[in-house]
N, C-alpha and C positions, 0 to 999 in steps of 0.2 A: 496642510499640504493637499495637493489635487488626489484627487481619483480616477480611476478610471473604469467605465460603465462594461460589464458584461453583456447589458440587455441590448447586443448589436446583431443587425441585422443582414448579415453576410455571409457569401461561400468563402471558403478555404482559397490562398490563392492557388490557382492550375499550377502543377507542377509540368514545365516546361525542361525542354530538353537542355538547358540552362541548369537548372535544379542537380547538382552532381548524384543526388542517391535516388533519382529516377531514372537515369542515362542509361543504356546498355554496361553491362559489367568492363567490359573492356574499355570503353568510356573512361568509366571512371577509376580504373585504374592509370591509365593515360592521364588524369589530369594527376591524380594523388601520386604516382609512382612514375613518373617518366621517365626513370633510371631502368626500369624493371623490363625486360622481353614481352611484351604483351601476347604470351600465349596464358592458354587456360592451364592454369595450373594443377596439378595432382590433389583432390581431395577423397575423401572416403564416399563410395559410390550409397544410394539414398539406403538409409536403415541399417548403415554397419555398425552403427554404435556411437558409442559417444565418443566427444576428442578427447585424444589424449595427451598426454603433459608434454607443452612445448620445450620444459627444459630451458628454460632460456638462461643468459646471464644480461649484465651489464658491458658496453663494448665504449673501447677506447679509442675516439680517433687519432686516425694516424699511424697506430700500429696496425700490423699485419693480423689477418682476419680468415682463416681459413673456412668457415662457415657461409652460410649465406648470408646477405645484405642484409642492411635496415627495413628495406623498401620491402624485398621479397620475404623478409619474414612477416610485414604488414601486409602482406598483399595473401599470404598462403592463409592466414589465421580472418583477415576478412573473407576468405572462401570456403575456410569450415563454418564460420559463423551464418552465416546463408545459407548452407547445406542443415546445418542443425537446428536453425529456428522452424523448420519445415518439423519439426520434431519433438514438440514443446507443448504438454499437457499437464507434467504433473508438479507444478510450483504456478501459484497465483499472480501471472502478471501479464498485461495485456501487451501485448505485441503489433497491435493496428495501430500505427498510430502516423503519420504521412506527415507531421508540420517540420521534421527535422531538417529536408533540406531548406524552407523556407527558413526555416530559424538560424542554420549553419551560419551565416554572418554575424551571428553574435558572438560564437566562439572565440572571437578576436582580443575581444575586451575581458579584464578581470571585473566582474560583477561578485560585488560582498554586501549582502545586506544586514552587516552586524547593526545588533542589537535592538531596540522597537521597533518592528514595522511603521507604525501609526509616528516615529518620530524621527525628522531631518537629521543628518551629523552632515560633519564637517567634508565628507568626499561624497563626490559625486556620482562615483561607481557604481550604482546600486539599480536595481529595479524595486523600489518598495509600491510604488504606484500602480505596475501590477501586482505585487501581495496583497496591496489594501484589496483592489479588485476581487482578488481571489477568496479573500479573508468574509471578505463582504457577501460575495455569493453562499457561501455554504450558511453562514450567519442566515439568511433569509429560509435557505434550504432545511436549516435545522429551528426555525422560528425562535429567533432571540433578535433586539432589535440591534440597530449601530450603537447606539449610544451606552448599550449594555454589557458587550461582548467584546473580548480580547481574544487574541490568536496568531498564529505566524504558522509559516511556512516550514515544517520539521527537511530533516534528512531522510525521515521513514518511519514507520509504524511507532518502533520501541522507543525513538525520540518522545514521538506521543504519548507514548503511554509511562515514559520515565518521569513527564511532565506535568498529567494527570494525577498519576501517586505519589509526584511529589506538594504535588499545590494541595490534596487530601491531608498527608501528613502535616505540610507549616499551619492547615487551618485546625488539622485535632490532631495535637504531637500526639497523644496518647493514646490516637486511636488505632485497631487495628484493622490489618488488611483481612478481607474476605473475596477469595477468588477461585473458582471450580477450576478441577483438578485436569480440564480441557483447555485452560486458559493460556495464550500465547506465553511463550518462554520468558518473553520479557517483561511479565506482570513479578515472575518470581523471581530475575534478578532486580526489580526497583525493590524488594521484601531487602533482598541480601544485602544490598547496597545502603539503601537507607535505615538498615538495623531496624527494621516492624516486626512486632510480632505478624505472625500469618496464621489464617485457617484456612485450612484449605478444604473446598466441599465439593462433594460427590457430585458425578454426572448420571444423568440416565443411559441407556446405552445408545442414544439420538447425539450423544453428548452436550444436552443442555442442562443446567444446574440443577440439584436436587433442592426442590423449595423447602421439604419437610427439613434436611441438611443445615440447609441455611440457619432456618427458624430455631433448629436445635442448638445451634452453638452462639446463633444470636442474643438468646438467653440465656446461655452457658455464661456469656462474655457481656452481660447489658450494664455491671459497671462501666464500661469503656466505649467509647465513639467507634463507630460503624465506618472505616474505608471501602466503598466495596464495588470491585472490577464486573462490569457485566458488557459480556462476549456478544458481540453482535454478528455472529459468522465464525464460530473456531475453525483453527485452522485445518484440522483435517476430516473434520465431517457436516462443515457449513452448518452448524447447532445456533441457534440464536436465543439468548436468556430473555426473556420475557422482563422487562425492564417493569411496568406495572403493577406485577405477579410480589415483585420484589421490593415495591415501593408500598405496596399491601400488608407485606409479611415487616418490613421495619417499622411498619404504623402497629399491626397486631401484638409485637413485643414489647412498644412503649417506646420508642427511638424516635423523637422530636427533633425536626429536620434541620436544628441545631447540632443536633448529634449523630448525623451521618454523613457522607458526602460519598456519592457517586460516580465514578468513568465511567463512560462507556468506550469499550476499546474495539470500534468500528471499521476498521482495518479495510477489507476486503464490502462488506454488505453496506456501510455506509454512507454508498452513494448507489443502493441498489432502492433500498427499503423505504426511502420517503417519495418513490416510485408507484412504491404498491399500495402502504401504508405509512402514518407519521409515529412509528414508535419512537424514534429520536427528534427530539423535542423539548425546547429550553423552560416551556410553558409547566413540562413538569421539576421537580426538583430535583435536576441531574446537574453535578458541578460540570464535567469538561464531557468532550467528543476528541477522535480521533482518528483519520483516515490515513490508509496509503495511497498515495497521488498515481504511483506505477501500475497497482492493482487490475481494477475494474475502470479505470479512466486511461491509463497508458503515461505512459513516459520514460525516454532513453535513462533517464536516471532516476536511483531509489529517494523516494519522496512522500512526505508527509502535511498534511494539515491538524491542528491543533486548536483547536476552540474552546472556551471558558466563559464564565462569567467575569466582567471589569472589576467587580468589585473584590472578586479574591486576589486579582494579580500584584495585589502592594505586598503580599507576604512574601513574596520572590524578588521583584523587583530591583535593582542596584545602581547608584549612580557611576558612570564610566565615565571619569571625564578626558579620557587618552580620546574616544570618541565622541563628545562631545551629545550623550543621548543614555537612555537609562536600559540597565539589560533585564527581562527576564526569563528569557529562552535557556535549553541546556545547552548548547553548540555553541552561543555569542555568533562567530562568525558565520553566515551560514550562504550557498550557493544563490548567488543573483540571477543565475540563469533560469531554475528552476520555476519560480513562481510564472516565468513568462512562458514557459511551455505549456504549463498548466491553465493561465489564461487564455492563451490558443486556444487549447483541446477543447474549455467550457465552453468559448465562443463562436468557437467551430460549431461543435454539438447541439449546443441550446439545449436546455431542458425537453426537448420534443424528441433532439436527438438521442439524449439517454435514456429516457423511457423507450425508445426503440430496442437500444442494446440492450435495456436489462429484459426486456420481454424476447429478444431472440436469444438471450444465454437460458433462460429460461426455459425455454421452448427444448432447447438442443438439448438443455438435461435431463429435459421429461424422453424426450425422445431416445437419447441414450440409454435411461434407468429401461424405457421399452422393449428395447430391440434387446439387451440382454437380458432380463427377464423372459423372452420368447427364446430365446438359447438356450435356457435352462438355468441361468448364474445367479446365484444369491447376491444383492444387490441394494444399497440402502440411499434414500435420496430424500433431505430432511425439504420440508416447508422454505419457501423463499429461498433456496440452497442451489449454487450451480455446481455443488460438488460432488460426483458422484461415487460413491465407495462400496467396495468391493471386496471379494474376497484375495488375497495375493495371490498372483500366477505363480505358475513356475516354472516358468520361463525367464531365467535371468536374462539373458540377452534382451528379448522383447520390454523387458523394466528398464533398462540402459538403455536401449534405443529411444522408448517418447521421456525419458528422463521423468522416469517418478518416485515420486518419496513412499516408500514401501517400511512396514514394520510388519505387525501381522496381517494389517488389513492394507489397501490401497487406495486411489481414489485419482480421478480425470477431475480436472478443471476445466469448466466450458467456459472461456472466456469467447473473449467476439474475435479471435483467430479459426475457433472451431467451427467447425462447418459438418452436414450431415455427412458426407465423403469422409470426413476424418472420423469421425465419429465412427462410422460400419468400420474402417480400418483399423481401429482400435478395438473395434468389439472382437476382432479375432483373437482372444485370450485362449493360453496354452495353460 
């Protein structure tokens, strides 16, 4: 089946006043809601907090309806939504992202690209042509060639990384998983779900693995094959495991690259770090990759890419013949639309354009970790890291307001929303 080329040469098209999510708000309230009074509606004036619970039910046409309308509960909830994205620092997900009105005409159609990308079925619904696209690009991104590499378009990180630790386990049932104790949530329920044992090992207080850790329970456990999760960006203090470091330490205990297999679960950094450097890379012997699409690249919906090697994917594989094409994703069904946003976004950007964004998030976070540090804050900001952390305010309100995930420490996300303005506004911690 066809392909289609990312290596394009083009701007974005101009969002004209045609484009409904560039319009004046009132605009496009009038086209979406023509039932609705086109006055500005009552929202929480900038920095009162988060929203609060709509409360809603299900409603019944036809009967009597004492509450407000369809339209005006649509219309109030897209006007806190716009007030609050002005307010979004501490969850990792990029917010730039302009192709949605150009794309809105897709929403029309149901797009399902169940089961192989790389294989036709019987309905036509589908966008695979851009998956292959997209599939392809990162393939070259992460140096493995076409003809070598399998992958599809997840729903989001933990899809990735359920499908990593699972392709690990069908190639060594009996091996176990090894993953630091900073590792996304969803490394430890693939352990729970798929019945592995698990070790779990130490972090430094950077939160990147402890090698000595590793090594110790590598040899604790060298009857048994090697699964083992390495974090490219944890999630709350941007720690990155030294993939080499680790490929070093399972040579130093006797683990023949028969007897270990690899994820890396790239989430957030990996579409930052072959930027800077190629630590991710097929050419070493790492089984899979995995990104989120919404992360550091953007998109209205949560999304994943997933990448492997071809030759492990027959341990998963299934023949479906209701679809007429073979399954080895965990979804089966999974969003048509997505993969074509995602195409946009790459070929929007180009590689020249992401090396921009990853060296101005970069920038913003050196310069953030700065200016507080000249305030006097204790302050931690690891190597290739846009995430900056900190000590917790205490100022509850002010953590409700830019919406951040707080335990004992803290931490800002400079994604390519933030800007040096948001930044000094942020640095007034209480």
């Amino acid at each position: 089946m066809g392909s289609l080329s990312l290596e394009m040469d083009f701007e974005p098209l101009p969002m004209t006043p045609r484009s409904l999510a560039m319009t004046p708000r009132s605009l496009a309230r009038q086209r979406l809601f023509p039932n609705v009074e086109n006055k500005k509606q009552k929202v929480a004036p900038p920095g009162a907090g988060p929203r609060k619970n709509l409360e809603l039910e299900v409603m019944e046409p036809g009967l009597k309806n004492d509450g407000p309308s369809l339209d005006t509960i649509l219309v109030n909830y897209l006007d806190t939504l716009t007030q609050r994205v002005n307010y979004h620092l501490g969850y990792p997900v990029n917010i730039c992202y302009d192709h949605y009105a150009t794309l809105a005409p897709l929403l029309q159609f149901h797009l399902n690209n169940c089961g192989d990308p790389f294989l036709q079925n019987t309905v036509d619904f589908h966008s695979k042509d851009f998956e292959v696209a997209v599939l392809d690009w990162f393939a070259q991104l992460w140096e493995i060639e076409k003809d070598q590499y399998w992958g599809y378009v997840t729903n989001g990180g933990t899809e990735g990384n359920l499908h990593g630790i699972l392709l690990g386990r069908e190639l060594l049932p009996e091996g176990i998983l090894y993953a630091s104790k900073d590792s996304h949530y969803s490394i430890f329920k693939a352990a729970r779900m798929y019945r592995m044992d698990l070790e779990t090992i130490n972090t430094s207080v950077n939160g990147e693995m402890d090698y000595s850790d590793l090594r110790a329970k590598l040899l604790q456990n060298k009857d048994k094959p090697a699964i083992i999760n390495v974090t490219i960006g944890t999630t709350f203090k941007g720690a990155i495991d030294d993939v080499d470091v680790i490929l070093e330490t399972l040579k130093d205990c006797g683990y023949s690259q028969d007897r270990f297999y690899i994820h890396c679960d790239a989430a957030l950094c990996g579409l930052m770090t072959p930027f800077i450097n190629n630590m991710i890379s097929f050419k070493k012997p790492i089984g899979s990759v995995t990104i989120s699409g919404h992360k550091f690249l953007g998109c209205p919906m949560p999304c994943g890419v997933q990448i492997t090697r071809k030759s492990y994917i027959n341990n998963l594989s299934t023949n479906v013949e209701y679809i007429a094409s073979v399954d080895a994703t965990i979804s089966g069904g999974r969003n048509g639309l997505t993969p074509i946003f995602l195409w946009y976004s790459l070929s929007a950007k180009g590689q020249i354009g992401l090396q921009k964004d990853v060296k101005r998030c970069l920038d913003n976070a050196k310069y953030l970790k700065d200016r507080l540090e000249l305030a006097g804050i204790s302050v931690m900001l690891n190597e290739l890291s846009i995430i900056v952390v900190l000590e917790r305010p205490r100022d509850h309100e002010f953590v409700r307001r830019w919406q951040f995930h707080v335990s004992k420490i803290w931490h800002m996300l400079l994604l390519c929303q933030a800007s040096h303005e948001k930044c000094l506004t942020n640095s007034s911690v209480n």
